[in-house]
Residue, then its C-alpha position, 0 to 999 in steps of 0.5 A: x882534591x878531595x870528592x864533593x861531599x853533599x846531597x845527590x840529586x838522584x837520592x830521592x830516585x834511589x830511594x823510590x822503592x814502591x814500583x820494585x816491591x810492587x813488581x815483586x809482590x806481582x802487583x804492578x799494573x802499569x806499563x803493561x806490554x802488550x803483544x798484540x792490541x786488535x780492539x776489544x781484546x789483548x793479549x799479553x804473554x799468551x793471556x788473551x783479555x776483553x780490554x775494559x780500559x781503552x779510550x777507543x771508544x767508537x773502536x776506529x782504531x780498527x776500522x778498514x777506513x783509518x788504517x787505509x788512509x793513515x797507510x795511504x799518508x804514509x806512502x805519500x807524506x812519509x812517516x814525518x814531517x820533521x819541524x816544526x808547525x811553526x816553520x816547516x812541519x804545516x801540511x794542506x792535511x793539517x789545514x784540512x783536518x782544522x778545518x774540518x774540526x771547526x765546522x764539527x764543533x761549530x766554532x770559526x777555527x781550530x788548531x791542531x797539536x802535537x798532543x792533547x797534553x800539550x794542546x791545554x798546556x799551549x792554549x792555557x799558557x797563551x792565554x793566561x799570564x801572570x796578572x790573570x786567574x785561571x780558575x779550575x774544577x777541582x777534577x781537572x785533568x792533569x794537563x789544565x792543571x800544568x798548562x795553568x802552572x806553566x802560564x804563570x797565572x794566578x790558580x783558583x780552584x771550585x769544587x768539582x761540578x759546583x756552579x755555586x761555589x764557582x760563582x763564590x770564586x768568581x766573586x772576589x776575583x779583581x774584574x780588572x784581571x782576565x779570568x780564564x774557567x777550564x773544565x772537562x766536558x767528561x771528566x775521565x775518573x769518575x765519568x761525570x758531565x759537567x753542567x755547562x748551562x749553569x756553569x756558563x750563567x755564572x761565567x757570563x755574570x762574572x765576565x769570565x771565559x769558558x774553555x771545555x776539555x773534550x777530550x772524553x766527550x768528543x764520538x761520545x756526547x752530542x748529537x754527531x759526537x761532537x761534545x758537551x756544548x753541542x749536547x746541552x744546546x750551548x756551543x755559541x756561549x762556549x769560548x774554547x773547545x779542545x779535545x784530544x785524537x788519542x781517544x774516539x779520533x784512533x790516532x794521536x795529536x789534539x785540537x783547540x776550536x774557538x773564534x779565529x783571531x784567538x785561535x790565531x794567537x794561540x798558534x803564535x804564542x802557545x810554546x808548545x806548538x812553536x816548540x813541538x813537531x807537528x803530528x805526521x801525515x798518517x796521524x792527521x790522516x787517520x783523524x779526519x777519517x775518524x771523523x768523517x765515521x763519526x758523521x756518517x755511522x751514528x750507530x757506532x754512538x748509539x751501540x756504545x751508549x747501549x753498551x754503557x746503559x747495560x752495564x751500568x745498571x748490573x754493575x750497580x744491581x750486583x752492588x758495586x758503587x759506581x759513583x755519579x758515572x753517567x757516561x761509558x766511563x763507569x768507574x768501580x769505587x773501592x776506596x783501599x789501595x790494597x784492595x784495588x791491587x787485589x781486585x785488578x790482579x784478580x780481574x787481569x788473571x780471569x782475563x778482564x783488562x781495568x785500569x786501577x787508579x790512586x792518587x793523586x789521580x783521585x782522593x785517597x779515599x776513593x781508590x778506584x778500577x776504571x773500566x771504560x766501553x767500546x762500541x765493537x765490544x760485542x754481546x758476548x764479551x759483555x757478557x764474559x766481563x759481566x760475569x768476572x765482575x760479580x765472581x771477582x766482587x763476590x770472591x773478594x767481598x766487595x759485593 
């Protein structure tokens, strides 16, 4: 029998060549194995850098009181809980920590994930089916997005951090439908806030629900880190709020806090929580003890926003375009994908670790470095990445 002659679905993998002319040109900035990761500095093949693209924002991914308590569930729990939540994968740790979370974010329940990622693609899912709207911000993060593919709903979209233009959706949608609206409360790129009192008078007219992704907020924004809605005053007129433990929380897994009968729903038809093995001891362990340094050291918020205002106001004095950043996420616009290679290698080289982001994470236009702050940077490793920048931006002409 002669071989089967026809399209091979591998052909289009074959084909993707970028990646290994990227490695070639030494140009590739993913996937970057570190051989050591203590915080605010890396070190990667003998080059010691500042780490200028982490999420830790507190910097708890060190603190003596996380690594004791996720070793501490290790030599109790073991290292997994090998099932499920659903069936036998539910500690008391992971009753505690939800309830712990609730009380943080002012909402009657929570319900811990696996992921953040699959925390929005399980609540999303949930509460979305095929005859209701889902409507996002046009900066939403990847994983409202999937979780509004996977639900099967019906997808609208508003320009990003535009309450009227949100209100002008929401007017021609069916008001028999259910209509869900997802935000971020920080959106992750550009570092913006979303102005959730506006954006909550549109949904209340409009009888539509309101879910905020806090993923970038949570240790960051309001008065104990706990979010956007606690920031603006308005955590009652929010429905949802979910936010991630791989960011200020130093460990990995997520959470979505609401009123219990809906939380309780989520947790019997969120596929990705029946379908996904709870997160282990050490993880929920090492998160309720982030939590509880959030409550009890509010300096660690106040030295990042230090941190963040400083280095905002150079960066924009040295004339680099900064955008609408309002957070200690400060992204350096460059607008050229080539010039965005060459301006992270020459960062990464004088030993300064950013993040390059193209699309489709942004516009193509807006090729972009994203630099983010932690709270245990110190004065002087500021002070070093301050000085890279503006010789970097000179040297390169983007100031």
């Amino acid at each position: 029998m002669d071989a089967w002659v026809g399209k091979d679905i591998f052909a289009k993998a074959y084909a993707y060549t970028e990646v290994k002319e990227a490695i070639r040109a030494g140009y590739y900035p993913y996937f970057i194995p570190l051989d050591e990761n203590e915080g605010t500095e890396v070190d990667y093949q003998g080059h010691r850098l500042i780490m200028c693209g982490s999420n830790n924002y507190l910097g708890l991914t060190t603190h003596p009181k996380v690594r004791e308590a996720a070793i501490e569930a290790i030599r109790k729990y073991g290292t997994s809980n090998t099932g499920s939540r659903f069936l036998n994968g539910t500690l008391k740790l992971h009753k505690q920590l939800e309830e712990e979370l609730a009380d943080f974010v002012g909402k009657e329940a929570a319900l811990v994930f696996s992921t953040g990622y699959q925390t929005n693609l399980g609540t999303i899912q949930a509460i979305v089916n095929r005859e209701d709207f889902v409507i996002l911000d046009r900066a939403d993060h990847a994983s409202i997005v999937d979780g509004a593919i996977l639900s099967q709903g019906r997808i609208k979209r508003f320009r990003h951090n535009d309450p009227a233009d949100l209100e002008r959706v929401l007017q021609g949608l069916d008001p028999q439908r259910g209509r869900l609206v997802v935000v971020d409360g920080v959106y992750s790129m550009d570092g913006d806030i979303a102005p959730l009192p506006d954006l909550i008078k549109v949904c209340r007219k409009y009888g539509a629900r309101l879910m905020v992704d806090d993923a970038h907020a949570m240790g960051v924004l309001g008065p104990q880190g706990n979010g956007t809605a606690a920031h603006f005053g308005v955590t009652d007129d929010v429905d949802l709020i979910m936010s991630t433990f791989s960011k200020s929380f130093a460990s990995l897994g997520g959470f979505i806090a609401g009123e219990a009968d809906v939380v309780q729903y989520i947790q019997h038809m969120g596929r990705s929580m029946i379908f996904s093995a709870s997160i282990p001891a050490a993880n929920a362990a090492a998160a309720r003890a982030a939590l509880q340094i959030m409550k009890e050291e509010p300096e660690r918020r106040e030295r990042l926003w230090a941190i963040a205002r400083r280095v905002k106001k150079e960066l924009t004095d040295m004339g680099f375009n900064t955008g609408t950043s309002e957070t200690p996420i400060i992204p350096i616009i460059i607008g050229d994908q080539t010039k965005t290679f060459t301006v992270w290698k020459r960062l990464f080289e004088e030993g300064v670790f950013v993040n390059p982001v193209l699309p489709p994470a942004v516009p193509s236009n807006k090729t972009l470095l994203r630099t983010s702050y932690m709270a245990t940077h110190t004065d002087a490793q500021i002070d070093r990445v301050l000085e890279i920048y503006y010789k970097v931006g000179k040297e390169t002409g983007l100031i």
